[in-house]
TIKOLTI-920552 format. One record per atom (N, C-alpha, C, O): residue in one letter; z, x, y. Coordinates in pm, whole numbers, plus 50000, padded with zeros to 5 digits. Layout:
aZXY...
//
This chain:
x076218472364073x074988464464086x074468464664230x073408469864265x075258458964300x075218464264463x074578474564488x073518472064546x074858491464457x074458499064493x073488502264444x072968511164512x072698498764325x071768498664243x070248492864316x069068496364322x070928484364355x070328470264440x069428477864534x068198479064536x070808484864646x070338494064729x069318502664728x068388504764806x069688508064608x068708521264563x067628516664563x066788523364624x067328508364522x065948499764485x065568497564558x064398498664520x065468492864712x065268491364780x064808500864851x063588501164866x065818513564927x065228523764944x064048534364859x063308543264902x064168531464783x062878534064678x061718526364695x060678532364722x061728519364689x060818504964745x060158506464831x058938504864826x060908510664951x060628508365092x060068526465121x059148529965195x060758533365058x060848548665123x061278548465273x060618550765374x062088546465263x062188549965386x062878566965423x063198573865326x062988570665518x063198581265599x064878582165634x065648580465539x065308584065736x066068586465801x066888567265854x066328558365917x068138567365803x068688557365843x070028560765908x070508571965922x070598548265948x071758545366033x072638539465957x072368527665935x073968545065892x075058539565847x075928531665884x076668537165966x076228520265861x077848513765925x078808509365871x078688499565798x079838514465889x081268510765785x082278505565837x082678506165953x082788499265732x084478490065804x085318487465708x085378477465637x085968496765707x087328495965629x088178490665680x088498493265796x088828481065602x090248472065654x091158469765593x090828459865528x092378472865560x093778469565454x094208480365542x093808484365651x095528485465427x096768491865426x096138502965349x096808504365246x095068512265353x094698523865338x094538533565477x094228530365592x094868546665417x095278559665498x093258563065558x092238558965501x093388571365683x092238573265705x091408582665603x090208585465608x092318586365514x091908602565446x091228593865362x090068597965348x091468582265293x091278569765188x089928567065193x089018569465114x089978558465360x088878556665417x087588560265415x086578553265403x087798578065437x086648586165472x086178587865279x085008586365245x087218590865182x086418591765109x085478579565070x084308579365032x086308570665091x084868555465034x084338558465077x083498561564993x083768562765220x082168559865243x081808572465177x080638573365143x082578582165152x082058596665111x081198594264986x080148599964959x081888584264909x081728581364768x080088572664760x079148574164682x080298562964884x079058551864907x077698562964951x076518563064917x078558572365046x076938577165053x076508585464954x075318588464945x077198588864892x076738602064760x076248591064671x075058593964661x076388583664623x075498571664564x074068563164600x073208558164527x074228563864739x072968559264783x072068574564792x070938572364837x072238585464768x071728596664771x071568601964892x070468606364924x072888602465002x072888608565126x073088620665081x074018623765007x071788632365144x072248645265136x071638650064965x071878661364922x071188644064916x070518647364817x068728646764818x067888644564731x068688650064964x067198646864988x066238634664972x065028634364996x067448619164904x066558610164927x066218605665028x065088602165064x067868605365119x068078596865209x068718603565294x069808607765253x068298607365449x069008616065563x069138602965676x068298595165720x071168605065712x071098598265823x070848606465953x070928618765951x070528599466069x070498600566207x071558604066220x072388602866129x071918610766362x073098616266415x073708602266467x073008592666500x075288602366470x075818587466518x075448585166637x074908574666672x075738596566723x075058593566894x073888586766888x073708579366985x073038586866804x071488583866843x071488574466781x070478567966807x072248568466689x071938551366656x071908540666713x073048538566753x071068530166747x071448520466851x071978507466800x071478498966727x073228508366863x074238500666826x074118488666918x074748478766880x073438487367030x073118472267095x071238470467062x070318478567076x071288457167019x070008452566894x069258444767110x069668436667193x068138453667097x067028452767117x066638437667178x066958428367104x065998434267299x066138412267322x064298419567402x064408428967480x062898414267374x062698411567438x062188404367555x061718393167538x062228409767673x061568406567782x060068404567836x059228412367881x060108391267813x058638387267853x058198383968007x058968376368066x057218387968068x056468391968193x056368377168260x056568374968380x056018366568155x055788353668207x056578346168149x057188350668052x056828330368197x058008321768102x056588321867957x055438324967988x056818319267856x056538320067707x056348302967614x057348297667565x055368298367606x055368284467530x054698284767401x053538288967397x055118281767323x054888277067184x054448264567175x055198256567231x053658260767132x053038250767031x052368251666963x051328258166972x052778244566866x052068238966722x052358228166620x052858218066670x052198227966515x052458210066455x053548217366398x053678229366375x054518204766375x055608204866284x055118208366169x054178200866141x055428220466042x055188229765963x055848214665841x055468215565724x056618204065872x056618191465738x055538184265744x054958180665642x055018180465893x053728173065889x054808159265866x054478150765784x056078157765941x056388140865934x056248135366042x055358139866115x056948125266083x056948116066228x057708121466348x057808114966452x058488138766323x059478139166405x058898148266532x058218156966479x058878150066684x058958161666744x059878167066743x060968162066714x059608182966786x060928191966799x060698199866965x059698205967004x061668197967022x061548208167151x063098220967154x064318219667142x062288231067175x063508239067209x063458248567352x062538256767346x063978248967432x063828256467561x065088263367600x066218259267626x064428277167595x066018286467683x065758293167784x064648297267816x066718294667841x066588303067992x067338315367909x068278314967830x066538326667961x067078345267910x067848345468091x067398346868205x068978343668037x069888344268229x069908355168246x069618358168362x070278369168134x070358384768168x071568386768073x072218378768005x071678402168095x072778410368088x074228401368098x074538397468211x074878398868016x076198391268030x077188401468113x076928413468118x078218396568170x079118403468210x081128397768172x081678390268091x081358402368230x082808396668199x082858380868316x083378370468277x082488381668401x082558371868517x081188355868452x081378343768443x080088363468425x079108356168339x079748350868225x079978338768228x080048356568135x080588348468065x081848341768056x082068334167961x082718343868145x083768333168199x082958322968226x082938312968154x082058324368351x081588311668385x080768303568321x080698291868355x080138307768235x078888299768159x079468293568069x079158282168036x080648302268002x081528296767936x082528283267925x082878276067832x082888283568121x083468268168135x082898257368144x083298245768148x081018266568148x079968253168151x079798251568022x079028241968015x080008254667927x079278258967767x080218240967742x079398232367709x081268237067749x081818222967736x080718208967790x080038200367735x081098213567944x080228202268015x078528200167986x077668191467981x078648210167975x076678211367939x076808203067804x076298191967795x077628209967683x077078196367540x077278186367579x076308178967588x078188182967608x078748165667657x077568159867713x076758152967651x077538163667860x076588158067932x075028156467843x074388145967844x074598169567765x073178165467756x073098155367587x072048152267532x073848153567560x074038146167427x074148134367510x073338125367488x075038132767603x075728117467674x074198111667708x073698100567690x073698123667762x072238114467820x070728115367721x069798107667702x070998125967685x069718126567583x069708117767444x068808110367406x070738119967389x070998106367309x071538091967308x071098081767255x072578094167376x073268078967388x072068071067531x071518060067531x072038078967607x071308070667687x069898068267682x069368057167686x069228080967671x068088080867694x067118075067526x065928072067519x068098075067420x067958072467268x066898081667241x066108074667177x066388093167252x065708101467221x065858109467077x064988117567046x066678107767012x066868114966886x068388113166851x069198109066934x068708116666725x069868120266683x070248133066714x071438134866741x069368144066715x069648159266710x069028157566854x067918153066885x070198163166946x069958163767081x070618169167181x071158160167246x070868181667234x071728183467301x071598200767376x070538206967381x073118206567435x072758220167497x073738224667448x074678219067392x073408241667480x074268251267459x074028265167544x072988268467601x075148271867539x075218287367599x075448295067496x076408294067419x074318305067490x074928316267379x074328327567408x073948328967524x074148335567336x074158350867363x073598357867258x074338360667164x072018362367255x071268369067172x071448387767183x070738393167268x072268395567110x072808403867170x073608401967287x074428393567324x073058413367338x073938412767508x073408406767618x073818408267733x072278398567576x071598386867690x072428371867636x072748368567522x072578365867743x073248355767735x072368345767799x072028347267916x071978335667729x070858319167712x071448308767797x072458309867867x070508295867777x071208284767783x069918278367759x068818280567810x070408267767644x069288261367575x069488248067556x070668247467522x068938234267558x068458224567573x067178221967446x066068227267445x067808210867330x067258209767243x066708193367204x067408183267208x065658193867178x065338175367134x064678173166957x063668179666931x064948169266906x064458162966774x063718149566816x064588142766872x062838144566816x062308127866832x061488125366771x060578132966737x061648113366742x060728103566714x059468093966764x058418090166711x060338091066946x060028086967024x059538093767134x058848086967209x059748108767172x059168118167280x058908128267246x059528136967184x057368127267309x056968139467316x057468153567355x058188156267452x057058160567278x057908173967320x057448180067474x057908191067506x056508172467572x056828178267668x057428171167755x057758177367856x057728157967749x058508148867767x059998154467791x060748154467889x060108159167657x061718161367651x062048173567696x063208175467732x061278181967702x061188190667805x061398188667909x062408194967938x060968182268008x060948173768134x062378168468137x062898171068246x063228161568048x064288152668006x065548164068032x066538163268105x065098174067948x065878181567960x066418190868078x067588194568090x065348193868161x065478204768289x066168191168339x067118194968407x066158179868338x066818173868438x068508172268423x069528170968491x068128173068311x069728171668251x070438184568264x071608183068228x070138197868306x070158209868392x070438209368508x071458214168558x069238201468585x069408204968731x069648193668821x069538192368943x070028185268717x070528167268805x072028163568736x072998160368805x072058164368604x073378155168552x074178167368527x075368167468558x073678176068482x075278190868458x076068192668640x077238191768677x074908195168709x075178195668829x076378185568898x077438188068956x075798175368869x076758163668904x077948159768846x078878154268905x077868164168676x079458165068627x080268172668665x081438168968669x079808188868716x080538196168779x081348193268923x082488195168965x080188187968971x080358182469136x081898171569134x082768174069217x082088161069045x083058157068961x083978157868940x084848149368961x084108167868895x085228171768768x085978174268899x085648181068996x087448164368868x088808161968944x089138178168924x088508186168856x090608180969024x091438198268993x091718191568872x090998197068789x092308183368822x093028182868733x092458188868586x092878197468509x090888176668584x089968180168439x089588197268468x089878205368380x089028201168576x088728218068570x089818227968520x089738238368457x090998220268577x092398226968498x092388228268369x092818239368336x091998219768256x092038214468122x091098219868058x091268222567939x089688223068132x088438231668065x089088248768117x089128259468056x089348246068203x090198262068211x091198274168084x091268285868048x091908258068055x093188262367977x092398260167821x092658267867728x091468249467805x090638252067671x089868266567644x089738270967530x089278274867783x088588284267754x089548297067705x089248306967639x091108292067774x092218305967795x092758303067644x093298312767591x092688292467576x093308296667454x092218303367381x092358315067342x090978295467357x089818299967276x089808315667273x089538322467173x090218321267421x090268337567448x091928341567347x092138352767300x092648332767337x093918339567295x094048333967156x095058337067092x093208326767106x093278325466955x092768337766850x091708343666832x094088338266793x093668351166690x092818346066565x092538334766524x092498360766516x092188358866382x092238349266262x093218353266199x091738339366200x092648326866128x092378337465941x093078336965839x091468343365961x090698344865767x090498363865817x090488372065908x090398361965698x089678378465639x087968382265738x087618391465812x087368371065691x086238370065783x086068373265889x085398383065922x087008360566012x086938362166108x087608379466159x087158386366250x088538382266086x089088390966183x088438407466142x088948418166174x086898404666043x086168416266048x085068412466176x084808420766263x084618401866174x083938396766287x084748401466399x084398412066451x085698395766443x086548400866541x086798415066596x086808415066719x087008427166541x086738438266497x085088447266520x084688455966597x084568440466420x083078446466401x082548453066533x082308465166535x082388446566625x081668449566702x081958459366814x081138467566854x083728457266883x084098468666945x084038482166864x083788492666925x084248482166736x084338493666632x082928497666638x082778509766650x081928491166632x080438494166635x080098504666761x079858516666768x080218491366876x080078500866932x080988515867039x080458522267130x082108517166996x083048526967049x083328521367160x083638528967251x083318504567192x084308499067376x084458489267327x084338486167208x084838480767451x084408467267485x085908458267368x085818447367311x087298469367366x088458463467299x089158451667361x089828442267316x088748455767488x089568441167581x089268434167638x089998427367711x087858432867623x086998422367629x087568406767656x087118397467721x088608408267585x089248392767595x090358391367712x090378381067779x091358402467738x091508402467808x091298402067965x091898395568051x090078412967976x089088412968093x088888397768113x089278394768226x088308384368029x087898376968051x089328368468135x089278363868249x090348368068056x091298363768084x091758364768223x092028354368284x091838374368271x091888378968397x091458372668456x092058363068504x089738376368489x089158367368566x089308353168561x089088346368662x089648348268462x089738333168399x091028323868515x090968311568521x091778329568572x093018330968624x092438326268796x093058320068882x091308330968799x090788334268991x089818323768978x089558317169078x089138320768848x088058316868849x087768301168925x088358291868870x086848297369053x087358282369082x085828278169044x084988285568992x085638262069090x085118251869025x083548258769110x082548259069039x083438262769222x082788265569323x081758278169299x080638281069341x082778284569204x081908296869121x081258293069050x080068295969063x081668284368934x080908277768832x079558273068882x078448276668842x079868264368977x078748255969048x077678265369061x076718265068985x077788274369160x076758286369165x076668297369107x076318307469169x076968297468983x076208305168868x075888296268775x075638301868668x075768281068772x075238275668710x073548274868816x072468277468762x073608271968922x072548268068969x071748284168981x070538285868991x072578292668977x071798307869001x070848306968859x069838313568837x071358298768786x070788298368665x069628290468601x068648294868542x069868281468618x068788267468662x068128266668722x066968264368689x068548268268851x067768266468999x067618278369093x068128278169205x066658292469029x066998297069101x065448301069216x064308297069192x065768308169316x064388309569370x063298318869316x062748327469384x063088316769215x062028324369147x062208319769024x063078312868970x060488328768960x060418321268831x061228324468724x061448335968686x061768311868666x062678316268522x062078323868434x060878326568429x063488329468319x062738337268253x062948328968136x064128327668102x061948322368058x061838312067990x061078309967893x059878312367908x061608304167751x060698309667655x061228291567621x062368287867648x060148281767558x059858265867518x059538270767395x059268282567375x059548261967309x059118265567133x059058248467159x059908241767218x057668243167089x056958230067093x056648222167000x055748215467051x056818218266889x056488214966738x056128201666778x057028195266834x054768194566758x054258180466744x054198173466600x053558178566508x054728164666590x054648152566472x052998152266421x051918153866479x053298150266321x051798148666233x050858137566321x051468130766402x049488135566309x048718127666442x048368132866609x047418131366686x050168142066612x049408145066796x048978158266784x049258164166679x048298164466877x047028177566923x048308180566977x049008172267035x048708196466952x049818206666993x048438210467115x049008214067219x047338210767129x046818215967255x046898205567376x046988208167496x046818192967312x046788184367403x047888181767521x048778175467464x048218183467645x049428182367727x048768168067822x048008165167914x049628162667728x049358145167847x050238141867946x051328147367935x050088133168058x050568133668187x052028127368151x052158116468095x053028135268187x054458127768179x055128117968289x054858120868406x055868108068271x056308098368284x057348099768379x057588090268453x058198113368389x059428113768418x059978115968542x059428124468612x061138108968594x061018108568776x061988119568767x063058119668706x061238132268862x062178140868868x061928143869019x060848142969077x063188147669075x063818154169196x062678163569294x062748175369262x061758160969395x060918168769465x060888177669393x060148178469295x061818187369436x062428204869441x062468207569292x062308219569273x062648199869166x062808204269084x060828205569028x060088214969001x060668191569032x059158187469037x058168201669038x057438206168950x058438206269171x057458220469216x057848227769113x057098231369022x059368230969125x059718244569049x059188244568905x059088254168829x058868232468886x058358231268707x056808230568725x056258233068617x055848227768835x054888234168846x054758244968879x053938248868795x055098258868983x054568265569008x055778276468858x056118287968885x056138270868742x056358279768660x055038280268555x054478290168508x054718264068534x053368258668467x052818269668488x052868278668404x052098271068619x051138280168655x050918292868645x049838297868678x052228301868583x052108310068510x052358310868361x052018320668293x052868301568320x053268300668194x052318308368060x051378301868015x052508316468025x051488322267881x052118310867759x053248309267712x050738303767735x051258292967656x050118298467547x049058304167573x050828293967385x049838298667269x050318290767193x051448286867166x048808287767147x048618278467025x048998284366904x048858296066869x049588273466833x049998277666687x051268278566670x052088277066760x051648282266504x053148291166514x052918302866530x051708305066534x053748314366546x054278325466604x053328331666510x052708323466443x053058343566488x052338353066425x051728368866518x051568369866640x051498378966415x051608389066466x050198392466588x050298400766678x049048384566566x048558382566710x048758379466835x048278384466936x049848366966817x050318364666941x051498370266999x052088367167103x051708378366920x053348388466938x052518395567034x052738394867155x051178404766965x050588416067038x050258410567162x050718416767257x049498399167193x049128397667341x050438397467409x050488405567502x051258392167394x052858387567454x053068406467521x053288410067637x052958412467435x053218426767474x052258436267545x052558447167593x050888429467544x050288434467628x049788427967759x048948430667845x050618418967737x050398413567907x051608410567989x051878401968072x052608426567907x053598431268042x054818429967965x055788426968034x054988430967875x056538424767784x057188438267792x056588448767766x058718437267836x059858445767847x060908444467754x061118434467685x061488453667755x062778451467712x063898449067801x063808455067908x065218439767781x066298436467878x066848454267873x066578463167792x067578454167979x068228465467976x069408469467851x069248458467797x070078473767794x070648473367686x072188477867718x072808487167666x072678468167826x073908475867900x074858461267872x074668449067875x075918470467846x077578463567824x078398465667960x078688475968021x078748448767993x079738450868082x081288442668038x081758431468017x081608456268041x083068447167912x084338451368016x085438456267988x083878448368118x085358451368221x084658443168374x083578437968402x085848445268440x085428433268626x085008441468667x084048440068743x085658457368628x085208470768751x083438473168730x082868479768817x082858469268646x082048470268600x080868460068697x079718461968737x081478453068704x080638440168761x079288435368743x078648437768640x078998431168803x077208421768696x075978424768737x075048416968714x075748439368822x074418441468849x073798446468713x074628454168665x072728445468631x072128454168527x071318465168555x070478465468645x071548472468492x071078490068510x069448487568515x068708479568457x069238497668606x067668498668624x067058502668515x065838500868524x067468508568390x066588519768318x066288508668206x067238501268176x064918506468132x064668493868049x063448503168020x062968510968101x062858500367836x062168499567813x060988494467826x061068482567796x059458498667868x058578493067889x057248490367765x056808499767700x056678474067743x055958474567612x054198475967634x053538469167556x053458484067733x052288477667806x051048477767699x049858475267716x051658480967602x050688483767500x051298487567340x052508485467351x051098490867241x051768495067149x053018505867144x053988504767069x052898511867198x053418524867222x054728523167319x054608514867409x055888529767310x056728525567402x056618537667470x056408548667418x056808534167626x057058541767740x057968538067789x058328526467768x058888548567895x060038543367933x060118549168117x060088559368187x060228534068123x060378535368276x061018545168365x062168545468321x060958553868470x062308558468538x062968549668619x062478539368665x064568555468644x065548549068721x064578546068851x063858553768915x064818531268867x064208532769016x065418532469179x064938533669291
//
């Protein structure tokens, strides 16, 4: 039925030339192996002129993030039309590395705590409220989220950079040897916990197998995990937050039924000189668009300078965290590609 499914689909679609991916896992021989897929592709009609794959070299096995020219704002009404706002804001930090994600990683704890501690318990702004670090492909985020009732979504916007660049800051500043010891040894098991299910340990798997590296990934981290002090954290958190130039920053804005998604009314919120500017002179470039997302506002986004991140793996220390010059360029429909500069 499955493969039937398939067929249908490629029939459907016509498509051309595709990219295969397989993962065999048990107590079968490689000879085993090769025939299943032998069997899967002679069924989907590989080689019978429906369906021709690409050569493996030329498949791209790291998925595409991109890079927008200006920070990026969304608004429009909440798509239920109830009483709630929604704010979502991420920073695109770059290219992850083994050292990056150690460190963002020992912030990935303190950051939920803190912005839940203050965005909800204190500030009572929502039930759904809080941060995270994660990693869209091989770019690695950090995002700051509000649900309300009570604030406006640019409000909590505002709420949030502070809870970035005033209270994460200051829990770090904080944190005794002892507690940094304890977020240390939480990150070193998380790295040394195996496989628990069938699931996880194709997840686990999948991706070094995908793409032909990146096996010791955990180890690499480990390593560094060992050197890593409180002082590093500090400044690759603020390289991140606070840095001297404009973020690379994409807000998604949803207003409650009653308020104007065009309307931006004067906010309330006492924030820090230095932070104050930095959130105006980003304003001032900001490409902000009305509405939800749709394929018009994709196109301007791309014609007023949108890139692609570079598409580079750093899965070792020797490697270290500069990102490769060579990146796709979007200046118009058509892709062109930059040279090394």
């Amino acid at each position: 039925e499955t493969t039937q499914e398939a067929l249908d689909v490629l029939e459907a679609r016509r498509l051309g030339k595709l990219s295969m991916t397989g993962l065999v896992m048990g107590s079968c021989s490689l000879q085993l192996a090769e025939e299943l897929q032998d069997k899967m592709l002679t069924q989907l009609g590989v080689g019978g002129g429906k369906v021709d794959l690409i050569d493996a070299n030329s498949s791209e096995r790291v998925d595409r993030v991109v890079r927008y020219s200006h920070p990026v704002e969304l608004r429009g009404r909440n798509p239920r039309n109830d009483s709630s706002h929604a704010m979502l804001m991420t920073i695109m930090v770059g290219p992850s590395s083994i050292k990056r994600r150690v460190l963002l990683g020992l912030i990935s704890e303190v950051l939920n705590e803190v912005a839940f501690k203050v965005l909800r318990t204190e500030l009572q702004l929502g039930y759904v409220a809080g941060g995270s670090v994660s990693a869209i492909s091989n770019i690695l985020t950090v995002s700051c989220f509000v649900q309300s009732e009570v604030a406006l979504p640019d409000v909590a916007e505002e709420q949030c950079e502070k809870v970035l660049a005033i209270h994460v800051v200051d829990a770090l500043e904080k944190l005794s040897e002892a507690e940094f010891a304890n977020i240390k040894e939480s990150l070193r098991l998380q790295l040394l916990q195996p496989p628990l299910s069938l699931g996880e340990e194709t997840e686990h798997f999948w991706a070094p197998i995908l793409l032909g590296r990146c096996f010791n990934t955990s180890a690499e981290m480990l390593t560094y995990l060992k050197q890593a002090e409180k002082s590093d954290v500090l400044a690759a958190w603020k390289s991140v937050v606070m840095p001297e130039k404009v973020r690379e920053k994409v807000a998604v804005k949803l207003f409650a039924a009653g308020h104007d998604p065009a309307t931006r009314e004067e906010t309330k919120v006492e924030l820090p000189q230095g932070l104050k500017e930095q959130l105006q002179a980003e304003r001032k470039v900001t490409v902000t668009l009305q509405g939800l997302a749709s394929a018009q506002k994709r196109r301007k986004l791309i014609e007023d300078g949108a890139s692609f991140y570079p598409q580079t793996l750093k899965c070792s220390l020797a490697e270290g965290d500069a990102p490769e010059a060579v990146e796709d360029v979007l200046p118009s429909l058509g892709l062109i590609r930059r040279e090394p500069r």
